[in-house]
N, C-alpha and C positions, 0 to 999 in steps of 0.2 A: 407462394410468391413465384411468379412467371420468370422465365428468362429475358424476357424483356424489361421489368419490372429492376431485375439484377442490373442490365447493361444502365438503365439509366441511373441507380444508387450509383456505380460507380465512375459512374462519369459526373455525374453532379458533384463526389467528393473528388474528382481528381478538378475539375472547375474549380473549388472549394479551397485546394492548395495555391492553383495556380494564382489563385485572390489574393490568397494568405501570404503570397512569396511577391508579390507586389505591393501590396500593404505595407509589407514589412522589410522591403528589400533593402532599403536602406540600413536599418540596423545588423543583418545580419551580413551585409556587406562591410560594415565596418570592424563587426567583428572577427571576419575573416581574413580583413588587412590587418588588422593589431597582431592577431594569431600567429599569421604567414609572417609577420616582420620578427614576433619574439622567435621564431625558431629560424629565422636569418642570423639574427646576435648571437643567438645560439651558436652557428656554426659557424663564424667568425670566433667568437672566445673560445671554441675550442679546435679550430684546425690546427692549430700550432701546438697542440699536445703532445709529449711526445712519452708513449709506453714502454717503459725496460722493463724487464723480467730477468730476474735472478733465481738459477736453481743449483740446487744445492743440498750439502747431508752435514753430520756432523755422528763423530763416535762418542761425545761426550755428554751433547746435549738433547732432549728429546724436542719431537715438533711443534710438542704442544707447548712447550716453553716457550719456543723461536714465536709462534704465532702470537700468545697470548704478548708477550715484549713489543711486537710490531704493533698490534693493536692499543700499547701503550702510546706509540708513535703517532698513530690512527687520530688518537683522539687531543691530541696539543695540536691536530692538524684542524680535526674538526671544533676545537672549541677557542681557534687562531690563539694557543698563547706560543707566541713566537719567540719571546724568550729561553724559555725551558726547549723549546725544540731544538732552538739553535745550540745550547747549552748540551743537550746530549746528541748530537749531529757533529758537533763541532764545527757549526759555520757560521756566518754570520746572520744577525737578527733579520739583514732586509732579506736575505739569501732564502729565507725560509718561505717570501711569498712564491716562490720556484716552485715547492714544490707540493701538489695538488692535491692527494691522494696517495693510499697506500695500503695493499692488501697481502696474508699470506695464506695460505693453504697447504697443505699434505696432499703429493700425491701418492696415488696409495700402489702396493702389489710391485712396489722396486726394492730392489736390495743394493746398498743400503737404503734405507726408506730416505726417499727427497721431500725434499720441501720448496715451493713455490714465493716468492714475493715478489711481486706487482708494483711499483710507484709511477703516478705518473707525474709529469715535468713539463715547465711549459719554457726551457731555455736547455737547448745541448751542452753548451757549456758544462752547466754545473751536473749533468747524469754522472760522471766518474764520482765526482764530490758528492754526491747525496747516497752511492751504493759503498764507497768508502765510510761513512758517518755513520749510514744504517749499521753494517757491518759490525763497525769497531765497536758502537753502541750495545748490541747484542755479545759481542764479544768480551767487553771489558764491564758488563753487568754485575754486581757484585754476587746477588744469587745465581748466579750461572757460571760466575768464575768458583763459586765455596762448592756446588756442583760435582763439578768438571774437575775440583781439585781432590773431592772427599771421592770421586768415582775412579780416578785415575790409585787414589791410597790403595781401596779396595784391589783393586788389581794389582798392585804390586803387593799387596797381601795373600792373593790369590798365588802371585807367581812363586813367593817366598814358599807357601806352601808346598806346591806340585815341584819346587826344587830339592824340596826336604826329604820327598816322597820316593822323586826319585833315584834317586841319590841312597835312599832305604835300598829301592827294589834292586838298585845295582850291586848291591852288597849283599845282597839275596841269592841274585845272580850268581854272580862270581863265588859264594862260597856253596853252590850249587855244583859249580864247574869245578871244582875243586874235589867235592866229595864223588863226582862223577865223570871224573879226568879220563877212564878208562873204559867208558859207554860211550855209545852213539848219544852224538847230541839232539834232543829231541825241543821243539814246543813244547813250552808248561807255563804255568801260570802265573807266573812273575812274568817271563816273556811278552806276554800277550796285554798284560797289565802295565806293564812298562811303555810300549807300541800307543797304547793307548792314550795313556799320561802326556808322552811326548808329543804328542798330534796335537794334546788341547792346551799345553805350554806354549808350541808354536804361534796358533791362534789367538793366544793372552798373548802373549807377545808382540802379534801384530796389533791389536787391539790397544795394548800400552803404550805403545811408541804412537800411534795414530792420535792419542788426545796431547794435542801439542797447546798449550794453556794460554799462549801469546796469538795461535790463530783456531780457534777451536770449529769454525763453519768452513764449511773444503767447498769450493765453486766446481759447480758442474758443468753450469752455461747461464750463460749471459749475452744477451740481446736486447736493442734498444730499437724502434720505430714509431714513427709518425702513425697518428692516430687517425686514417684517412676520412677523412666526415666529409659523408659526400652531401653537396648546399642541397640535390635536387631532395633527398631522402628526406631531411630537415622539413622542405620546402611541403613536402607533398604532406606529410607525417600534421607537422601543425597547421596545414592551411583544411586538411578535413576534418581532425579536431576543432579549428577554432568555427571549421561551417556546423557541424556538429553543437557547437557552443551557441552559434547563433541564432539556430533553429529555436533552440532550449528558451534560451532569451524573446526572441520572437515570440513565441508559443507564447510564455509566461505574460510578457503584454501585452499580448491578446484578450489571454485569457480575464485578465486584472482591468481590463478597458470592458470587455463585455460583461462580467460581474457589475460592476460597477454600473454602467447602463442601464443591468436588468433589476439592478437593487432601485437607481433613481424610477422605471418607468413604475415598477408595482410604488413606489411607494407615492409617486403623482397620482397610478391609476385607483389607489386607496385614499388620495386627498380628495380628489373629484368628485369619489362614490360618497364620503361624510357629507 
């Protein structure tokens, strides 16, 4: 095949388009008004969203709890029973079409390890009310309060312990001191063992006091913004999608239209020939 031969195949099929996009310009012109208009609605229902972000830790309960509870949340949102939402939100039934969505996540490599939840809202008003609901929701859980109360036992079991312990080693001590009232006082190993004990009672102890059972999630931050959806992105996004769509459509009745032609002409040029 020559290069002459090339230039005119490809001019013939760009001819070929330009037929096929006048033929059919109407239809794919209208599919690119439908297109470009659903993703107008689009960004009308949702510019007024508004994103808060709650983060947060907790010493009582794990993240995977806190998640998998939200996700309870998730799904009375997605399968709209607005009763039961409202019912553990504590708000009211119409209050729950407020609110849109709701996600949480681990983020990971913090100490304490945080955790992330997401809601979004389409009324500022109600943003305090629906992070208080969630909240108290997860907080006054009954598996997570039986938790948070058998986690906090263990540790004060743990402290009863390491007070028993030490309380041994000081009487170890002291009748160490006693036996050796008239030596240099040295490090030995009750000492060093005592040192010890007391560093990780400390620690239980702050860990004790920290699972407070009336608020067991501790805020780390909290932020709320507008969802800023800009028309053009919308605009630009579904109108090459719906040219995209129209082309498809086009195509396919072309297609459907010349089958059809070539099925009737063989089947004349077969009646002619009998």
């Amino acid at each position: 095949m020559t290069q002459n031969s090339k230039d005119i195949d490809l001019f013939d099929l760009f001819v070929r388009f330009i037929l096929f996009i006048r033929k059919r310009f109407l239809i794919i012109l209208l599919v690119c008004i439908l297109g470009t208009s659903l993703g107008f609605v689009r960004f009308l229902l949702t510019s007024n969203e508004i994103k808060s972000t709650f983060i947060g830790y907790s010493y009582a309960i794990s993240n995977e709890i806190i998640i998998e509870t939200v996700k309870n949340i998730k799904q009375d949102i997605s399968t709209g029973n607005k009763n039961l939402l409202a019912q553990k939100l504590d708000i009211l039934v119409e209050e729950t079409d407020k609110l849109k969505n709701i996600e949480a996540y681990t983020i990971n490599n913090t100490k304490p390890l945080l955790f992330k939840i997401i809601f979004i809202s389409n009324d500022s008003l109600f943003i305090e009310k629906f992070k208080t609901g969630i909240l108290k929701f997860i907080n006054n859980h009954n598996y997570i309060k039986a938790q948070s109360a058998h986690l906090k036992n263990q540790k004060h079991q743990m402290l009863v312990e390491l007070t028993r312990k030490l309380h041994e080693l000081d009487s170890l001590q002291k009748l160490q001191l006693k036996e050796n009232s008239n030596k240099l006082l040295t490090v030995n190993s009750y000492y060093t063992e005592y040192i010890d004990l007391f560093e990780k009672k400390i620690n239980l102890e702050n860990e004790y006091n920290s699972i407070d059972e009336s608020n067991l999630i501790k805020e780390y931050y909290f932020n709320s913004e507008n969802i800023l959806s800009s028309s053009l992105k919308y605009l630009l996004m579904y109108f090459f999608l719906s040219l995209i769509a129209g082309f498809i459509i086009a195509f396919c009745i072309e297609l459907g239209v010349n089958t059809r032609n070539y099925v009737r002409a063989n089947t004349f040029s077969k009646g002619n020939a009998s």
